[in-house]
C-alpha positions as CSV (number, residue, x, y, z in Angstrom):
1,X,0.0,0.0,0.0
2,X,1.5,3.6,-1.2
3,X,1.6,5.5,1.9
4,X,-0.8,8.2,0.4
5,X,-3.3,5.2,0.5
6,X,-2.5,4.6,4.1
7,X,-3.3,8.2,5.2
8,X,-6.6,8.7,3.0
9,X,-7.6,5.2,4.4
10,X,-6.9,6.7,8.3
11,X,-8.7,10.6,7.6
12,X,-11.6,8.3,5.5
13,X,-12.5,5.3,7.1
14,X,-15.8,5.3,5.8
15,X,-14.7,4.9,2.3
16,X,-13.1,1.8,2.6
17,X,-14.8,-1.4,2.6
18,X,-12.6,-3.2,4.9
19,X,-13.0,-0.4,7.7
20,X,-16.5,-0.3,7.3
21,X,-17.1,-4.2,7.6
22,X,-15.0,-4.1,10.7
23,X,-17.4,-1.0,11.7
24,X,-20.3,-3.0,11.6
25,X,-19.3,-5.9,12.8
26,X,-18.0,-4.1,16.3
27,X,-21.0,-2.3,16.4
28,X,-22.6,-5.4,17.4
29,X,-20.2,-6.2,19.9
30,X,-20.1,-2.7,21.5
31,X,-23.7,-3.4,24.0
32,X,-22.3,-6.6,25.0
33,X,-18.7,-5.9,25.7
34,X,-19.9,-2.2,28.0
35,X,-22.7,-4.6,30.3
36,X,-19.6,-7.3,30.5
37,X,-17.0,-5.3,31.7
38,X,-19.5,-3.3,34.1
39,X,-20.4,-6.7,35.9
40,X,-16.4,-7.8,35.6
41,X,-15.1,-4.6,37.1
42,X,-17.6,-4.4,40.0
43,X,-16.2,-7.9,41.2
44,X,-13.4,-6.5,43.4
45,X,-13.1,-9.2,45.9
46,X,-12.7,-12.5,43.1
47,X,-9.4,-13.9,42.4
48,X,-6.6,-12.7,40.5
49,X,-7.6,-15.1,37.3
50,X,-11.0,-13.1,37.3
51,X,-9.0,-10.1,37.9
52,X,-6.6,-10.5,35.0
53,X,-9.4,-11.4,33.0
54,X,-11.2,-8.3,33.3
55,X,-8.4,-6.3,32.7
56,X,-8.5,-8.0,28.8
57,X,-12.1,-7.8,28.2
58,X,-12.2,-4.2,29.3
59,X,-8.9,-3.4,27.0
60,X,-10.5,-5.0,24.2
61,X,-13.8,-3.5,25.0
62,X,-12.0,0.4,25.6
63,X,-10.6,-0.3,21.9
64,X,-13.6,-1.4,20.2
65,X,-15.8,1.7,21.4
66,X,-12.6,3.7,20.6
67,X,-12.8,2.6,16.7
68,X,-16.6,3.0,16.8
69,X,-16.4,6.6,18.0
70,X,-13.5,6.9,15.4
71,X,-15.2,6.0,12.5
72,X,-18.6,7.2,13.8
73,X,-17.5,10.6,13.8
74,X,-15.4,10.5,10.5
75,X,-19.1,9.9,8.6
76,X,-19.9,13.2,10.1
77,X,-17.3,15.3,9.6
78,X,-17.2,13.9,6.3
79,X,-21.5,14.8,5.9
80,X,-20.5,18.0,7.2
81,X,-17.0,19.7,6.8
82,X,-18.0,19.5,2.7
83,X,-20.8,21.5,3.1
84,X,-19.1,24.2,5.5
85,X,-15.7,24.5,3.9
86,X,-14.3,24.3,0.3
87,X,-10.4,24.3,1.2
88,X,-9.3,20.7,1.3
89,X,-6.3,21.7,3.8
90,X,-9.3,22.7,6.8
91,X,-11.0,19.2,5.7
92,X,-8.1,17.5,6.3
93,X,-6.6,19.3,9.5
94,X,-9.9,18.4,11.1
95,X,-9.8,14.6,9.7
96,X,-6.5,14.6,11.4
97,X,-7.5,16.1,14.8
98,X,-10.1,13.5,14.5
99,X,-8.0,11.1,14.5
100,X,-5.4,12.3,16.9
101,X,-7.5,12.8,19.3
102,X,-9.5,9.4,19.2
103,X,-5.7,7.6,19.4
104,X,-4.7,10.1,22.4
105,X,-8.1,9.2,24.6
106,X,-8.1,5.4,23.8
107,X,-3.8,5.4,24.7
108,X,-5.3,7.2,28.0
109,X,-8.1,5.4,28.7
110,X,-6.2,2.1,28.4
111,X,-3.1,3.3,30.2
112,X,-5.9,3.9,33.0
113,X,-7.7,0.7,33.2
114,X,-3.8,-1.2,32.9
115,X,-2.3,0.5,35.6
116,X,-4.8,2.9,38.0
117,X,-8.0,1.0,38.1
118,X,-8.9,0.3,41.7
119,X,-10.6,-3.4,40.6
120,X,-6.8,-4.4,40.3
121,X,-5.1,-3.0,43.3
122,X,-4.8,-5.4,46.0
């Protein structure tokens, strides 16, 4: 893949089929993962197996609403930023903020629930 490929594929990832599949597919996953990793985190007192485990499942699930919101709010911008602006530089600056900014609070939010989350401290 040229690496002008790889950057429209990251500011658009509503215009590729692969990213969209993947979209949909986590969509469904999303309601599931957020109830199991409520009921996993609220079991302070279970062993460190149960522990570990939701630690994972809450990683995984932190990603995949990550990606959602990611590609959720690129069909957006992309509805909208065409109808406010004509410059294709603003377009992209705020395609890439998008995604900065997604990357930056899922690295945090991760970060958190590895090392501060108080279901994990002994």
């Amino acid at each position: 893949m040229q690496p002008l490929n790889i950057f429209n594929t990251l500011i658009n990832p509503d215009k590729n089929v692969k990213n969209l599949k993947l979209y949909h597919y986590s969509s469904k996953l999303l309601i599931p993962q957020l109830v199991g990793s409520y009921f996993l985190i609220n079991r302070k007192n279970d062993g460190d197996y149960t522990k570990h485990f939701a630690q994972v499942f809450t990683t995984f699930t932190l990603m995949n609403t990550g990606y959602h919101s990611y590609v959720s709010m690129s069909m957006i911008l992309n509805d909208y930023l065409q109808k406010l602006f004509t410059s294709k530089h603003i377009i992209n600056s705020v395609k890439c903020s998008n995604a900065g900014l997604h990357l930056l609070a899922c690295v945090g939010y991760v970060k958190h629930n590895i090392r501060d989350c108080t279901y994990y401290q002994n």
